[in-house]
N, C-alpha and C positions, 0 to 999 in steps of 0.2 A: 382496689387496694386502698385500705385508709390510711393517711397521716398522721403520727403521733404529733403533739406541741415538742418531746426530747429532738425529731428529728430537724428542729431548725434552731440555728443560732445566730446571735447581731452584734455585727459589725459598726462601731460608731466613730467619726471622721471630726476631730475637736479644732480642728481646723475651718471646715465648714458648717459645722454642726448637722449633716447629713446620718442617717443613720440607712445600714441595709441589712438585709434580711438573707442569710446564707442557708441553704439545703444541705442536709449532709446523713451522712449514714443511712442513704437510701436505702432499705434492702431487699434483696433479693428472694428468688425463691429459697436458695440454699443458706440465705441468711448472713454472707460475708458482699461485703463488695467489689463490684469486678471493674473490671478496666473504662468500661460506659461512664457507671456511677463515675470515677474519677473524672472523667473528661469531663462531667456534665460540670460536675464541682468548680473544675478550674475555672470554666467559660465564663460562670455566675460569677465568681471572685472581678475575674476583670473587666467583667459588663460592666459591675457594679462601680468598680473604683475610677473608673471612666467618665462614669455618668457621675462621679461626686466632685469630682476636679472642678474649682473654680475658674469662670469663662475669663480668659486675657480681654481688657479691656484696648479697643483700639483705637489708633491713635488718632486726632480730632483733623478733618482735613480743610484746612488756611480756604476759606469763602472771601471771594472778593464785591462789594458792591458796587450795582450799576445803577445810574442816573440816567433816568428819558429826559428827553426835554418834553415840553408842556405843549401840549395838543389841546386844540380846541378845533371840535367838530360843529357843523352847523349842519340844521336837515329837518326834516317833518319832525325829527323828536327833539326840538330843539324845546323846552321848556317855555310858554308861552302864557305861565298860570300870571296871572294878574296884571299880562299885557295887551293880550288877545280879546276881543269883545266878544268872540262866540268860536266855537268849533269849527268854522266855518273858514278861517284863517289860515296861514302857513306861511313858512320857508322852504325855499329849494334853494341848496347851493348849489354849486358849480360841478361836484363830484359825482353827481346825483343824475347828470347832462351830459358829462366830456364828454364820456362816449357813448352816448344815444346816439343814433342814424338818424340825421335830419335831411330829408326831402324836400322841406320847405322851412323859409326861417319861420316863418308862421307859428311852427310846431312847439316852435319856444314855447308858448301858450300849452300845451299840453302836458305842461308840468304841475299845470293845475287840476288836482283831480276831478272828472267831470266834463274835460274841457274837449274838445275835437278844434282840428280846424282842416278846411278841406279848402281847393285850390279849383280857379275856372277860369278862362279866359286868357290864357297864358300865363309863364312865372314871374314876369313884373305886377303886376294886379293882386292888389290886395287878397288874404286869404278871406274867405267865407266861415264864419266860428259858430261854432254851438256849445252852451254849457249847460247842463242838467238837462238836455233834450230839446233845449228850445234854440230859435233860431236867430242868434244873432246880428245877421244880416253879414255884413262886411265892419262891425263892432260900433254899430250903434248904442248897444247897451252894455256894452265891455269897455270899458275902460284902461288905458297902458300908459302909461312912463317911461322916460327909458332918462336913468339919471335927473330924474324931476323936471325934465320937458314932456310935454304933454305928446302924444302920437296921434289920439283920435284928432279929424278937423273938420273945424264947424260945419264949415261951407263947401261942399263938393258935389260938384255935379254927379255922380256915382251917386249918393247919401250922404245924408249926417250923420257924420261922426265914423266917416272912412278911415279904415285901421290899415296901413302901409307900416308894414314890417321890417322890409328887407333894406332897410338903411342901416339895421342891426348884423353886427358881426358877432356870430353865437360864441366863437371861442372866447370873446373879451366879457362874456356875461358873466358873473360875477354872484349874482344870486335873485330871484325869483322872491318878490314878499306880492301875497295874493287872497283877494278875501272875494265870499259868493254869497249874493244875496244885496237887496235893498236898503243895508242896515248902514251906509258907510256916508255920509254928508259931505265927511272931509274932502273925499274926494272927488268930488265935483259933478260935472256934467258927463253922462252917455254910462253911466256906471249903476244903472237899474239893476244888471245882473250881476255886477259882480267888478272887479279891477285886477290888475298887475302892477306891480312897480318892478322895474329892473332896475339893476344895478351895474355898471361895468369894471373892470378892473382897476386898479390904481397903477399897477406894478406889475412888470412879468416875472417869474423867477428867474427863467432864462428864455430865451432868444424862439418864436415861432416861425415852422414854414412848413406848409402845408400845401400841397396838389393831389390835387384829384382827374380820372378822366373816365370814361366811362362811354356807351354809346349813344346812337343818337346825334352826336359832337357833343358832348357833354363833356368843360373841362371847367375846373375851379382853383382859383388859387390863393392864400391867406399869407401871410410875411406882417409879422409882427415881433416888434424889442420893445425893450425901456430902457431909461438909464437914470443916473443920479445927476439929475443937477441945482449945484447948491443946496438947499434944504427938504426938497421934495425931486420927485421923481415926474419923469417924462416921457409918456405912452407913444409909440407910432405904428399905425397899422393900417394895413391896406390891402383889397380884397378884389377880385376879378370873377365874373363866372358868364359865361357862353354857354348856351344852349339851343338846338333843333328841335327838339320835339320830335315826338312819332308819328307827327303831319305830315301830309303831301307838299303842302306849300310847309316850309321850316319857318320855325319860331322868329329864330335870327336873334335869342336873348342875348344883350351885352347887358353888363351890370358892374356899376364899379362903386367901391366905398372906400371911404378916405376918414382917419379920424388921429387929431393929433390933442391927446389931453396931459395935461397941467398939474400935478395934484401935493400942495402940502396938508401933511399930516402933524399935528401937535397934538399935546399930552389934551388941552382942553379948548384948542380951536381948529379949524382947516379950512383949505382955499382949494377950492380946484375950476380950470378953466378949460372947457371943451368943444371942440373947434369937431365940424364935422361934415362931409361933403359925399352926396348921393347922387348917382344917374344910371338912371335904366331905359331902354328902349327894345321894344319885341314886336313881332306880331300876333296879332291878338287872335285868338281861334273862336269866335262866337257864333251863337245860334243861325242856323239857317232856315229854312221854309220846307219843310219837310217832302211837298210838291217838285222843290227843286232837285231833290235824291231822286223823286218817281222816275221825273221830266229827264230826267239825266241832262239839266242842263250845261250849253256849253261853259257859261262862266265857271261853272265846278269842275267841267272836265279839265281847264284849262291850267286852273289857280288853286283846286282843293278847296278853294270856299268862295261863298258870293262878295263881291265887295259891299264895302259899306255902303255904295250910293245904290247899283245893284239893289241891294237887301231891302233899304229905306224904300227904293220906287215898287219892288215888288209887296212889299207891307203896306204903302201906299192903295194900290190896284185892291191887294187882299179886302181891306177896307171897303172900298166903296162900291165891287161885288155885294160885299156881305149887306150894306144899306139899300142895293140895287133888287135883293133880296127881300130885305124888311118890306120894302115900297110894295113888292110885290104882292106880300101876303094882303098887307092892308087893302088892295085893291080889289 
């Protein structure tokens, strides 16, 4: 069925300025219209005039502003452009560490990317480091700080430039500045591969205490404040830790650290004074003579490892076997 243009007409709204389009005199077969057409009519009328009604504007609702206070994040993406002398650089903070699992304070160190450090002879003894794959030693060519004293030392029957750790207490560290590679002068000696400088805290926010216990006998404990006195602020903390081992003969680690620091802060100078006391004692689990496992000797059945005079006399023997040996070929 077609539509004539007579069968529509328009409705215009000078209010909105809307205009609609009304159907009407639909017709029919019989040519009049019947009760349908009507309805259909009415429906369009008030569709229409529905949809032209202008929208109630709603009411604007009272926004209150809020103020942060000023953050300052420090971390690998700490902006380092024209401080930094090569990629090769970084910061670690403190957030970056809280709560990493340390095993060993050593590990501090492994916030350098690259960096390893691996433990032998018991947990008083310096750790064993590698960085980029090569082997450290006991940090002959790594280099640390800790608050701008120096850690590596000269002189030690162990090696040059023995790296002892564990006079650090990891929760008062404070941030990690570390650079790899041969490129640094500044800082001095044993630093062929690379350095650390540590920092430790000024300030607590609030009040630390911290135990641990574990098997083995493995127990730890940390207790640390600060407080305000007079113009700067005054650190104290102090650390315990015992350990067995999963030796036959036990470790027997006792470890204790002590550290009382000083620190003013001014807008353009500061003073800080840090006092600090270390002692450890273990026994040590080192190499045996692998003869001595076959031999099922008694001093191993006895004590779980050969004593040092033991060991000495049998390295001794080993020795002059092995010349008693040479002599022989030559003859």
């Amino acid at each position: 069925m077609r539509l004539m243009p007579e069968h529509f007409s328009a409705l215009h709204d000078s209010t909105t300025g809307h205009s609609i389009c009304i159907r009407h005199n639909f017709p029919c077969a019989s040519g009049a219209a019947g009760p349908m057409q009507k309805i259909i009519f009415s429906s369009l009328i008030v569709v229409g005039f529905s949809q032209t009604q202008p929208l109630q504007a709603t009411p604007a609702v009272a926004t209150k502003t809020v103020t942060l206070d000023t953050m300052e994040v420090e971390g690998r993406a700490t902006d380092l452009l024209g401080i930094a002398a090569s990629a090769s650089q970084g910061i670690v903070g403190q957030a970056e560490f809280a709560y990493r699992p340390l095993t060993r304070v050593g590990e501090l160190v492994e916030v350098v990317p690259g960096a390893l450090a691996t433990q032998h002879s018991g947990s008083g003894k310096a750790n064993q480091y590698f960085l980029r794959g090569f082997n450290l030693d006991h940090g002959t060519d790594f280099s640390v700080t800790v608050d701008g004293v120096p850690m590596n030392m000269p002189s030690h029957a162990h090696g040059q430039g023995y790296l002892d750790l564990n006079s650090v207490i990891p929760e008062l560290v404070d941030k990690v500045e570390y650079g790899k590679g041969p490129y640094y002068a500044e800082v001095g000696d044993f630093s062929s591969a690379g350095y650390a400088r540590m920092h430790t805290l000024h300030a607590l926010p609030k009040g630390l205490f911290k135990f641990t216990g574990g098997e083995f006998g493995y127990y730890r404990g940390v207790l640390a404040d600060s407080t305000k006195i007079g113009s700067g602020d005054l650190l104290v903390a102090g650390e315990f830790n015992s350990y067995d081992g999963v030796w036959q003969n036990p470790e027997n680690l006792g470890k204790y650290n002590g550290m009382v620091r000083y620190t003013l802060n001014k807008p353009d100078w500061g003073l800080s004074v840090n006092a600090k006391a270390y002692r450890s004692g273990w026994n040590a689990t080192n190499q045996i003579p692998e003869r001595a496992i076959d031999s099922d000797a008694r001093p191993l059945r006895q004590h779980g490892q050969v004593r040092w005079r033991q060991q000495q006399s049998l390295q001794l023997v080993e020795q002059c076997l092995e010349s008693w040996r040479r002599l022989q070929k030559r003859l």
